[in-house]
Structure formats: structure tokens, C-alpha cells
C-alpha positions, 0 to 999 in steps of 0.5 A: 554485457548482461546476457540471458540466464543460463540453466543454472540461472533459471534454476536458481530463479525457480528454486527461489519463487518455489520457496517463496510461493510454495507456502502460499499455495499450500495455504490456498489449497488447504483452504478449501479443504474440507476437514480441518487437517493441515496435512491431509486433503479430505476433499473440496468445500466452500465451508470455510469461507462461509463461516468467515461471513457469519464471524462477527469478529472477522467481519468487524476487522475486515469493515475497520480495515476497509474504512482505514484503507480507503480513507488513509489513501485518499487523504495521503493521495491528497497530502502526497500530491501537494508535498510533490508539487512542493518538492517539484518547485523547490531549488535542488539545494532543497529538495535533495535533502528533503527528498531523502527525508521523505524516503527514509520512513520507505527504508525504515524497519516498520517496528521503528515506525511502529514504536515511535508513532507509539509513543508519540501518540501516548505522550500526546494523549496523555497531554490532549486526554486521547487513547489509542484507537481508531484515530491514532490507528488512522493517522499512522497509515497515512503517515507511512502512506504519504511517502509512497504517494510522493514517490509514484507522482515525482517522476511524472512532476520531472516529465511535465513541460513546465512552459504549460503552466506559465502559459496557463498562468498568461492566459489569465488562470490563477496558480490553483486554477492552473495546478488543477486545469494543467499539472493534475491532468499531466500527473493523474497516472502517478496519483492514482498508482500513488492511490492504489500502492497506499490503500494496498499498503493500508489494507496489508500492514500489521506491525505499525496497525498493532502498535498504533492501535493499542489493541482497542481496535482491530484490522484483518492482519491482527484478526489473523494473528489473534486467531493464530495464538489460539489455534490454526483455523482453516478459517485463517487460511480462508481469511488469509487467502483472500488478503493475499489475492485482494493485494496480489490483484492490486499489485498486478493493476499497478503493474500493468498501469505503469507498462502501459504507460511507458509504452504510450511514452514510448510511443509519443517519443517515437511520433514526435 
């Protein structure tokens, strides 16, 4: 039996989130330093975040990055639902394997991903005479995003009482009628956390955005690492941290979602 942790445990807990956010903190602090010095505080200002305002380099990735992130999410919600519902409906012999498919692109580095949808695209674009851009840019997010979708809505597909839509299909409601009258109401926790983990995703990927978009476009995470090459800005500990809370934010709503509602399953299993 798996007690609570000892000193030494907590200790090693804390050590650990030390090293992991220590760095992060500092970033947050000496961005609102008022000089550009990395290891000594002048004292506090807003001055670099205004200057993010005024850049039109930065304010161009975070637009691209903004319409990447909204659009990719939808449409992977959208495709992430209807392959769960497919998945959900299928014999076991075939939605095992074919669930595992759908998980491997979760488990792959993303560089793999990356280089592959690469290729992929210029081989393509050199039959379909497209380059890489803002197209190819987006359809790589929603490749990586779909699986994610699928993840968050399956679990809430296994819950769903599948009496409710043969009862719908008697009363005379066709099966689209039916998918959107009972099983999208009975599964829309799932797609909106399905939703938010793609946009959150999209919005903090870089490795797969900077093979995808062959350098002819621009998102924040390689804003940020284009003006890391050339010198470190506090600019970029500006820009930086507020990518970090904006998917720090996300990730806390996720989370507070998926507690209530297992509390509230709780609850409706203690009631009945």
C-alpha cells in the first residue's frame, strides 16, 4: 500500500519542480527588468512589453499564430469527433489496432513528425506545384492535433448509454439527427477539452511548424528562436512569458474541467 511521502520524498518533489520552474521564474522576472542586463536587476518597467506592441515582426507571428491555433483546432475537433465516433462503433478486433494507430503520432519525437510531413509536402508540391507556407503550415497542426481530440472525446464515447440513441433512432430521428440531438450533448465535455488541448498545442508547437512551414512563414516559437540567434532581447523574455502563461492558463482550465466533472460523475453515481 502506496502511503504518503516521506521528508525525503517531499524533498525530492521540490528539488525537482526547483529545476524545472526555476528557470522559468527568472525569465518572468528579468522581464520586467529595466535594463537589458540578464544577471543584474535595475529595477521594474513595462517597457518591453510595449515594444512587443510596436514590433512588427512579433505582432505579424503572434497573428499567423493566433489564426493557425484557432483554425487547426476547430477543424481537428471537428475530424477528432467524427474518427471517435467511428472508432467507438467499430468491433474490438478493429478499433484496437486502429486505436493504437491514432496514438503513435502522441508517442512519436515530433522532429519524426516533423520531417516526414517535410517531405511529404515537397514531394507533393512538386507534382501539385504548391511551396511550403501557410497551407502546409496548417494542415500539419491538424494532423498532430487530431489525435489528441480522439483521446479527450473516447472516454466520454464508453460512458455514453448506447440505448439512448436506439431509442432516438425509434422515435423516429435519423442517425445525424440523432448523433447531434444525443451523442454530441453527452460527449461535449470531451470535445471542448479535446478543443482547447489542440489550440494549446497549436499555439506552443515549433519543431513541427518549422519543418512544415519551410521558413516562408512565421508563428511565435520560431519568432523566438529567430531573435535568439541573433541576441538575447529582453524582448524575448517578454514575448516568452507571456506564451508560457497563455499555455500555463489553458492548462489550468483543462484541468479544473476534467476535476469537475468527475466530481459530478461521482455525484450522479452516489445519487442513483
Amino acid at each position: 500500500m502506496i502511503g504518503k511521502p516521506g521528508v525525503i520524498g517531499r524533498t525530492c518533489i521540490a528539488l525537482i519542480l526547483f529545476f524545472l520552474y526555476a528557470p522559468i521564474i527568472i525569465l518572468i522576472i528579468f522581464s520586467f527588468n529595466s535594463t537589458r542586463s540578464r544577471t543584474v536587476w535595475s529595477g521594474f518597467t513595462f517597457d518591453w512589453y510595449r515594444s512587443l506592441i510596436v514590433n512588427s515582426s512579433i505582432m505579424n507571428a503572434l497573428y499567423t499564430t493566433l489564426i493557425i491555433a484557432v483554425i487547426s483546432a476547430v477543424i481537428a475537433t471537428i475530424a477528432g469527433t467524427f474518427a471517435a465516433v467511428g472508432f467507438h462503433n467499430m468491433r474490438s478486433r478493429w478499433r484496437t489496432p486502429l486505436t493504437h494507430i491514432n496514438n503513435i503520432p502522441m508517442m512519436n519525437a515530433d522532429i519524426i513528425t516533423g520531417v516526414s510531413l517535410s517531405l511529404l509536402f515537397i514531394s507533393l508540391g512538386s507534382v501539385l506545384k504548391f511551396n511550403l507556407g501557410f497551407g502546409t503550415l496548417l494542415l500539419a497542426h491538424i494532423t498532430f492535433n487530431i489525435p489528441y481530440v480522439v483521446l479527450s472525446i473516447m472516454p466520454k464515447l464508453r460512458q455514453l448509454d448506447n440505448n439512448l440513441v436506439d431509442a432516438a433512432c425509434d422515435l423516429g430521428c435519423t442517425w445525424m439527427k440523432a448523433f447531434w440531438k444525443v451523442i454530441v450533448p453527452e460527449i461535449l465535455p470531451g470535445i471542448i477539452n479535446g478543443l482547447i488541448i489542440a489550440f494549446t498545442l497549436s499555439i506552443d508547437d515549433f519543431v513541427i511548424s518549422y519543418f512544415a512551414s519551410g521558413g516562408n512563414i512565421m508563428t511565435l516559437p520560431m519568432q523566438i528562436f529567430a531573435m535568439t540567434r541573433r541576441r538575447i532581447s529582453p524582448e524575448i523574455n517578454a514575448l516568452s512569458t507571456i506564451l508560457f502563461l497563455t499555455v500555463l492558463i489553458l492548462l489550468i482550465i483543462i484541468n479544473i474541467r476534467e476535476a469537475r466533472q468527475e466530481e459530478k460523475q461521482k455525484k450522479q453515481k452516489i445519487h442513483y
